[in-house]
N, C-alpha and C positions, 0 to 999 in steps of 0.2 A: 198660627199660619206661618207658613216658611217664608222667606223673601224672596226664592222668586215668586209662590202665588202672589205676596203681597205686588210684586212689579209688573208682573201677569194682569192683574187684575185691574192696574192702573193705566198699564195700556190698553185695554178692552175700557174703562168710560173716562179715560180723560181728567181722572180725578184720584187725590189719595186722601186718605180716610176719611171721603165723602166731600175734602177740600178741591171747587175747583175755579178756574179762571173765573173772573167774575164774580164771587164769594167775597164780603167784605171781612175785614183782619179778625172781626167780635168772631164770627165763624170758625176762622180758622184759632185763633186762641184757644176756642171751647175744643175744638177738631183733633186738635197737635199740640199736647202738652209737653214737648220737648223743652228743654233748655235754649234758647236763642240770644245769637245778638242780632241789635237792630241796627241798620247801617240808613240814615236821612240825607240825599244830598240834593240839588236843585233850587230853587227858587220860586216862590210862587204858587201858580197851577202848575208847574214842569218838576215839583218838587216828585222825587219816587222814595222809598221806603224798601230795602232790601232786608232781609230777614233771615239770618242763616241759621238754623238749627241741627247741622250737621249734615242730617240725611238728607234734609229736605231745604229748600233756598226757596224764595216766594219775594217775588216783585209786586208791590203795590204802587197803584198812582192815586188821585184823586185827591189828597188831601184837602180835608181834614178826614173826610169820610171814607179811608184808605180801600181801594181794591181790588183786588188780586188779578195783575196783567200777565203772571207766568207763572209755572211751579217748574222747579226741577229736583230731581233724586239723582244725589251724588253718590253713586253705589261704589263706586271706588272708593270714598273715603274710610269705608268696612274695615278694608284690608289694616289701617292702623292704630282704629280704636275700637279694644273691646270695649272702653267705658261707654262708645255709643253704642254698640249692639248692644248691652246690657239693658242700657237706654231706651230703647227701642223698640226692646222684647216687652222691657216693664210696665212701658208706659203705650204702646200699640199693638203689645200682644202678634209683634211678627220676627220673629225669628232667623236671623240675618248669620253666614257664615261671612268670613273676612272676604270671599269671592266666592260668586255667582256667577254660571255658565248659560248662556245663551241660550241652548240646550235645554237646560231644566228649564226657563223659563218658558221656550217654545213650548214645551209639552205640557203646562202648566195653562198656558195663554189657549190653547186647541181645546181645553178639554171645556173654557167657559163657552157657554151656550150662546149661540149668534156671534162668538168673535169674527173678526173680517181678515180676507189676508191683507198682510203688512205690504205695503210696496217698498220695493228696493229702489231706495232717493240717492246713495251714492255709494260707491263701494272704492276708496283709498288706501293705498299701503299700510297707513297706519288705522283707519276707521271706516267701520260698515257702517250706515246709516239706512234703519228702515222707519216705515212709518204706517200710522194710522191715521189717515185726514180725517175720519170721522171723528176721532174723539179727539186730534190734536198733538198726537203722543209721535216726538223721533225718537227711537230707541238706537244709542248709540254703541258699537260693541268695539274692542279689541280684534283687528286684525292684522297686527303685525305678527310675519311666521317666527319670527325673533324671539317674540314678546313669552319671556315666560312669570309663571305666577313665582311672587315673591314679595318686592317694595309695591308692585303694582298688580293689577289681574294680567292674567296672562290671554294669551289669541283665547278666542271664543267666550273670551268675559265680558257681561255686560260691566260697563263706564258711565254712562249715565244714561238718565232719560229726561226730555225737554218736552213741558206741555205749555201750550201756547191753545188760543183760541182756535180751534175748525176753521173759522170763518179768513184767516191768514195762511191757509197750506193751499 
């Protein structure tokens, strides 16, 4: 699969490879066999569990029984390592260029059966924010007219995407 269907597909249910909000870490470990660090900070029940594995970042709370308060896909980070698209392709079978246009992904996103339109949650100099409340997903893009592809995506690249529970938009 390409990355955008891979991001298509995550904003249509809320989840990536089948990982989503509410999923405890044994899940997502089986789920997302990437490379990770794990970041533990808090005290307590307040303790959280960040987990970044490049592409992918995932908030756990709960401990000891960790999980999952948020996913995000850091799609800008593409642009400066092949070793994670290599990563990524190897190990989730999606196929990622260094930047991905909004564009391919819209048309990628339309073509899944029952997707919803996205509402337009904020549109900034520097960032468009759309969203899917049903499954959770802001997709955020590049919209500085400045902005060209290079260190970073340029205007009409997606930046990232934030999934958070439904039941919070």
């Amino acid at each position: 699969m390409t990355g955008a269907e891979f991001i298509a597909y995550a904003i249509a249910t809320g989840s990536a490879c089948g990982v989503k909000v509410g999923d405890n870490i044994e899940k997502f470990d089986f789920a997302i066999p990437l490379s990770h660090l794990d970041d533990v900070s808090g005290r307590g029940s307040s303790r959280t569990l960040r987990r970044d594995s490049g592409l992918l970042e995932a908030t756990f709370g709960g401990s000891p029984d960790w999980s999952c308060q948020a996913l995000s896909l850091q799609i800008h980070r593409m642009v400066h390592s092949k070793d994670l698209r290599d990563e990524v392709f190897e190990k989730l079978n999606a196929r990622f260029e260094p930047f991905t246009s909004w564009a391919d992904i819209q048309f990628e996103y339309d073509r899944i059966p029952g997707s919803l339109p996205l509402d337009e949650l904020d549109e900034a100099p520097d960032y468009r924010i759309l969203q899917n409340r049903t499954s959770g997903v802001s997709v955020h893009i590049v919209n500085d007219s400045q902005a060209v592809r290079g260190d970073y995506p340029g205007t009409g690249d997606i930046w990232s995407l934030e999934i958070i529970s439904p039941r919070f938009m």
